[in-house]
C-alpha positions in Angstrom: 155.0 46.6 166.8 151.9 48.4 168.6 152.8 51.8 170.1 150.5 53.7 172.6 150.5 57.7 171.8 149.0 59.6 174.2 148.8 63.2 173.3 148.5 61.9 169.4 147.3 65.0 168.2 149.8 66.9 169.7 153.0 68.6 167.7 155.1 65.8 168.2 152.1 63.0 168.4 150.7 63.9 165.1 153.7 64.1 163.1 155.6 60.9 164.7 152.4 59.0 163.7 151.9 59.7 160.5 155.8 58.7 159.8 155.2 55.5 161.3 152.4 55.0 159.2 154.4 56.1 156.4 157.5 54.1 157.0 156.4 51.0 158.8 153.8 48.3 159.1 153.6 49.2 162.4 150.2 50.3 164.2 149.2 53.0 166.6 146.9 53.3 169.5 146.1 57.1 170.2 144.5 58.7 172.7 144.2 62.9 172.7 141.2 65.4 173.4 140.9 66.6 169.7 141.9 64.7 166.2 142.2 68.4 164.3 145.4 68.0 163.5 145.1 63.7 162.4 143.5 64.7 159.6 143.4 61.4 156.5 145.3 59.5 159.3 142.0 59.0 161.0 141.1 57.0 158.1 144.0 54.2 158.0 143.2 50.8 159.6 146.7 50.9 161.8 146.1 53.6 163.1 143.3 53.1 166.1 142.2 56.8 168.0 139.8 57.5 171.1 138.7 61.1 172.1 139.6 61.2 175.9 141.3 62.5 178.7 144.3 60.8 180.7 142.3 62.1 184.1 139.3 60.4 182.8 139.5 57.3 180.5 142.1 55.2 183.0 140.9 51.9 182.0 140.9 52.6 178.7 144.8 53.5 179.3 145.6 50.7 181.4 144.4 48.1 179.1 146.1 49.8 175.6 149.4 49.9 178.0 149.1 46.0 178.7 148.2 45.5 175.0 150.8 47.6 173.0 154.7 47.1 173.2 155.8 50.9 173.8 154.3 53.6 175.5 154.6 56.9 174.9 153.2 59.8 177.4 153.3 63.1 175.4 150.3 64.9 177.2 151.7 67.7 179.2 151.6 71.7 179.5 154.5 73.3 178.0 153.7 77.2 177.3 155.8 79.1 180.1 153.1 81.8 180.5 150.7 78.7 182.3 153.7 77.4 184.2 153.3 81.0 185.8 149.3 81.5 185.4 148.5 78.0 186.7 151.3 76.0 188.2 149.0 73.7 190.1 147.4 72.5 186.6 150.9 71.9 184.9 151.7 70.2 188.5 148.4 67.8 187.9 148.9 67.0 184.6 152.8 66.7 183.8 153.9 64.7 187.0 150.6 63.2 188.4 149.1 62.3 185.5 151.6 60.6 183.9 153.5 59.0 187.1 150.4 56.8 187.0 151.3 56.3 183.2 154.4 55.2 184.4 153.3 53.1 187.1 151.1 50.9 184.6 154.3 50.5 182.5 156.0 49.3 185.4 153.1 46.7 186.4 153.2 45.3 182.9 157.0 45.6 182.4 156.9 47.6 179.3 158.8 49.8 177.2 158.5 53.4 177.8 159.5 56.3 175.3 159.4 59.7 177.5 159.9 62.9 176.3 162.2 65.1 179.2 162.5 68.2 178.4 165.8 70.9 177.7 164.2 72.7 180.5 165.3 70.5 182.9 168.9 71.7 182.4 167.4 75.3 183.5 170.3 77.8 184.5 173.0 75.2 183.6 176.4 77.4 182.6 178.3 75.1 180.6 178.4 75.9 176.8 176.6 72.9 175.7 173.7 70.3 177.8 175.5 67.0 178.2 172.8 64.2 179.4 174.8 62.2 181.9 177.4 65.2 182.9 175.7 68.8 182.8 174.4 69.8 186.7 170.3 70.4 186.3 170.1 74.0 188.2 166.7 75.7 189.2 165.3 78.9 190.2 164.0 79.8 193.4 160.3 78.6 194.2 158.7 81.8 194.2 160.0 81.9 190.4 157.0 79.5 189.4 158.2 78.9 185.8 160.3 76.2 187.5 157.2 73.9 188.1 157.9 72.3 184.5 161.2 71.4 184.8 161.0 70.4 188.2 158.0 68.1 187.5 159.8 66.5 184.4 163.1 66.0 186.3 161.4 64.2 188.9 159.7 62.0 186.5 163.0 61.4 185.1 164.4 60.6 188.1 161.7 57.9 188.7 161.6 56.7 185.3 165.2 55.7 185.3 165.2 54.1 188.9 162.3 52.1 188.0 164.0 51.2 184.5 167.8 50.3 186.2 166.4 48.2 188.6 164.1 45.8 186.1 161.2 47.0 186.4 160.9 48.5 182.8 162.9 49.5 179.7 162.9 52.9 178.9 164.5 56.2 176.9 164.2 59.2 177.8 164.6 62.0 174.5 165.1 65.5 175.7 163.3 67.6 172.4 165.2 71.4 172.3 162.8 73.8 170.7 161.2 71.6 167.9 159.5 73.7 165.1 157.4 72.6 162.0 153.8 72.7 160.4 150.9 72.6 163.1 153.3 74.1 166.0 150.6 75.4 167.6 146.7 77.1 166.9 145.9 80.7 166.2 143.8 80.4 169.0 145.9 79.7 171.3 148.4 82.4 169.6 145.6 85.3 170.3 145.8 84.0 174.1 149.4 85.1 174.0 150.4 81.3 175.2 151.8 79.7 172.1 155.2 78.8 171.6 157.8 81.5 170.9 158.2 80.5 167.0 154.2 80.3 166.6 153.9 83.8 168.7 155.4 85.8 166.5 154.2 84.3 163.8 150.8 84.8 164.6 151.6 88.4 165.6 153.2 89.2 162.2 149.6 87.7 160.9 147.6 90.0 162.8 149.6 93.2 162.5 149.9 93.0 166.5 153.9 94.2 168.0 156.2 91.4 168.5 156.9 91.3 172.2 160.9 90.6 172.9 160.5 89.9 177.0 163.4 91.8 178.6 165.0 92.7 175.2 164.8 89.1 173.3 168.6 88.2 174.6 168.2 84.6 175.1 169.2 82.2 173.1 167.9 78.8 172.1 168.5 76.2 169.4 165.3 75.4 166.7 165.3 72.1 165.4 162.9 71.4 162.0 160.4 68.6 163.6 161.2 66.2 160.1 164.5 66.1 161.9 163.5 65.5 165.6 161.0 62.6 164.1 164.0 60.4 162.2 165.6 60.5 165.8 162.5 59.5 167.4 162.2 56.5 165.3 166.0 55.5 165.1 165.1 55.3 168.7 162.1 53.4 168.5 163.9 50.4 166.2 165.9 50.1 169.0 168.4 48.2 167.6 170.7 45.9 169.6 169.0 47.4 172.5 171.3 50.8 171.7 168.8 53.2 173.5 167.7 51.2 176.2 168.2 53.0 179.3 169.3 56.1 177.6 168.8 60.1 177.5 169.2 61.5 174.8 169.4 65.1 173.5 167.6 65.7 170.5 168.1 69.2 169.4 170.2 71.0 167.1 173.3 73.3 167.7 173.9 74.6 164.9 170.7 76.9 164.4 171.1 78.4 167.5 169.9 82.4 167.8 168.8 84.7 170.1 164.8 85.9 170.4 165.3 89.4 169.2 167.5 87.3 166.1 164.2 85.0 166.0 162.0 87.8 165.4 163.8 89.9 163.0 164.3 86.7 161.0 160.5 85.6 160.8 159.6 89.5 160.0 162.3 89.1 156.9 160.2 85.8 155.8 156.6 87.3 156.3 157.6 90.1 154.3 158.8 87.8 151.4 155.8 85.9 151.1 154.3 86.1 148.2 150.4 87.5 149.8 152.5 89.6 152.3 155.2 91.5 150.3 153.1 94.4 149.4 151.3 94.7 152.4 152.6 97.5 153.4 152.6 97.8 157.6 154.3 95.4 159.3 154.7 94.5 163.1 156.8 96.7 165.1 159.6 94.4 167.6 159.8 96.2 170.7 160.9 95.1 173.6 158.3 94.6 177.2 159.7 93.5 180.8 159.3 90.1 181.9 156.7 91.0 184.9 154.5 93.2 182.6 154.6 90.1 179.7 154.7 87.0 182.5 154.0 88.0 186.0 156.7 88.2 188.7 157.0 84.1 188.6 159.1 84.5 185.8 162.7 84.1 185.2 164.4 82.8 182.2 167.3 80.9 180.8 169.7 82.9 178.2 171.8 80.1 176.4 170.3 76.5 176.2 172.6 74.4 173.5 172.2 70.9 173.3 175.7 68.3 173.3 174.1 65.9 170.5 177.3 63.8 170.7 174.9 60.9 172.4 172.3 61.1 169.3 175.2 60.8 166.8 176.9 57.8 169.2 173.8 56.2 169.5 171.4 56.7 166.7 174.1 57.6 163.7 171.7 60.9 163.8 172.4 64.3 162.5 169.8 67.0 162.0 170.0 68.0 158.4 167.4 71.5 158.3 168.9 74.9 158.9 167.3 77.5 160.8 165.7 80.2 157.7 165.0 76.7 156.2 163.1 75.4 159.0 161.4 78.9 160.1 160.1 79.3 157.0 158.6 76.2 156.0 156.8 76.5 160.0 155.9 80.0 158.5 154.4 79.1 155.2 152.5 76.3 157.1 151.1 78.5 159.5 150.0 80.6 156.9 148.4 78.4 154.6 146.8 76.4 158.0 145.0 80.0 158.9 144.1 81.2 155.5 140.9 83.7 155.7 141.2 83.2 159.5 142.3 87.2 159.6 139.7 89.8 158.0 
């Protein structure tokens, strides 16, 4: 099998193709802007990467989409604090971009793996996110954080028209706050736009407060990426055409915990680490409001629990990784990743 990764080198990219490499004799066709995080994969013959950009290297794209037998479009902006800063980009890149992804899968009649998104489900009330049940509920428009989820749920939408009337065969995996090694830079953790788990880790790294936006009350559910990965490829084998037309929830319930829970956790793990137990000062966890942290586009979403009945159904999937399990092996990671990076 030939798959096409775009966004290779992203968090999910990078670690889904280095399992296939692992576990298969499949090979992989990956396009991204960087290779930092490819590292030794760069190396294997199955494994075939370009340096470009979606908006740029079209042909490139349309031709590796003809060639390979799945597709997989993972190039999108997910940090909330752009959906608010730059709405227009996240519009550009997450629905434009890869509607014309999509539209090449269609022409050539080819498999398409797509990850959705939990935010899709938005200000859903019912106790657990069913795929084909649970009502998809937005904000207002002048709440701009909606931009994401809007733009994915539209692509969904398309997606499965196209796919239920022949036109291509497709899954859709909906990935509820995947954590792991190489979540996200320090860089981009100093900009303040990283991903909540990477956030405060970086913080805790750099002495800086942990910011709990309007007191850290929401909750979400952390699933160890070594878990999300075995569910991508259960999906990928495909067997007996299980997943075809499907969307599937790939999270898990179990490690579910508020922010403020989040935080106080990761500060317990930081201060056990062997280099940091005798540091001495630690970061304070204080709570700042939403429109001093975000802007006034904000609003957010306090429970978000996946239903992973479909997963288990489907796939014979369970995640295995509990959450102190899985936040401190993304801890340690991030640690040993940045080493000497703080003087």
């Amino acid at each position: 099998m030939k798959i096409l990764i775009l966004g290779v080198n992203g968090f999910i990219g990078h670690h889904l193709t280095n399992r296939i490499l692992a576990d298969t004799d499949w090979s992989v066709y990956g396009m991204d802007l960087a290779d930092d995080r490819l590292g030794k994969t760069l190396n294997n013959p199955r494994f075939h990467f370009i340096e470009g950009d979606i908006a740029i290297n079209r042909e490139w794209i349309e031709y590796h989409v003809k060639k390979c037998d799945v597709v997989m479009p993972l190039v999108a902006i997910a940090t909330p604090k752009l959906y608010v800063e730059d709405p227009i980009s996240v519009y550009n890149l997450d629905f434009e971009m890869n509607l014309n992804i999509v539209r090449h899968c269609v022409k050539y009649h080819k498999r398409v793996l797509f990850p959705s998104t939990s935010e899709v489900y938005g200000a859903c009330a019912d106790p657990e996110f069913k795929e084909d049940e649970s009502f998809l509920v937005v904000g207002p428009i002048q709440k701009e954080r909606w931009i994401y989820s809007c733009c994915k749920q539209l692509l969904d939408r398309v997606i499965y028209a196209y796919g239920t009337r022949g036109h291509l065969d497709f899954t859709l995996f909906r990935p509820f706050n995947w954590v792991g090694p190489r979540l996200d830079s320090l860089d981009v953790a100093k900009e303040g736009s990283s991903r909540v788990v990477t956030q405060f880790i970086a913080e805790l790294l750099m002495g800086r407060p942990i910011n709990l936006v309007d007191g850290g009350l929401q909750k979400r559910c952390f699933t160890y990426v070594d878990d999300g990965i075995s569910a991508l490829m259960k999906i990928l084998e495909n067997k007996d055409d299980a997943c075809k037309h499907q969307i599937i929830n790939i999270g898990n319930p179990y490690n579910e915990a508020s922010v403020k829970e989040l935080a106080t956790l990761l500060k317990k793990i930081f201060m056990e680490h062997p280099e940091h137990k005798k540091d001495g000062a630690y970061s304070e966890i204080r709570e700042v409001p939403s429109e001093s942290y975000y802007g006034k586009g904000y609003q957010d979403i306090y429970t978000r629990k996946p239903s992973i009945e479909k997963a288990r159904k489907l796939l014979g999937w369970e995640p295995k990784v509990g959450l102190e399990d899985s936040l401190r092996m993304t801890l340690y990671s991030f640690l040993e990743e940045n080493k000497g990076a703080i003087c």
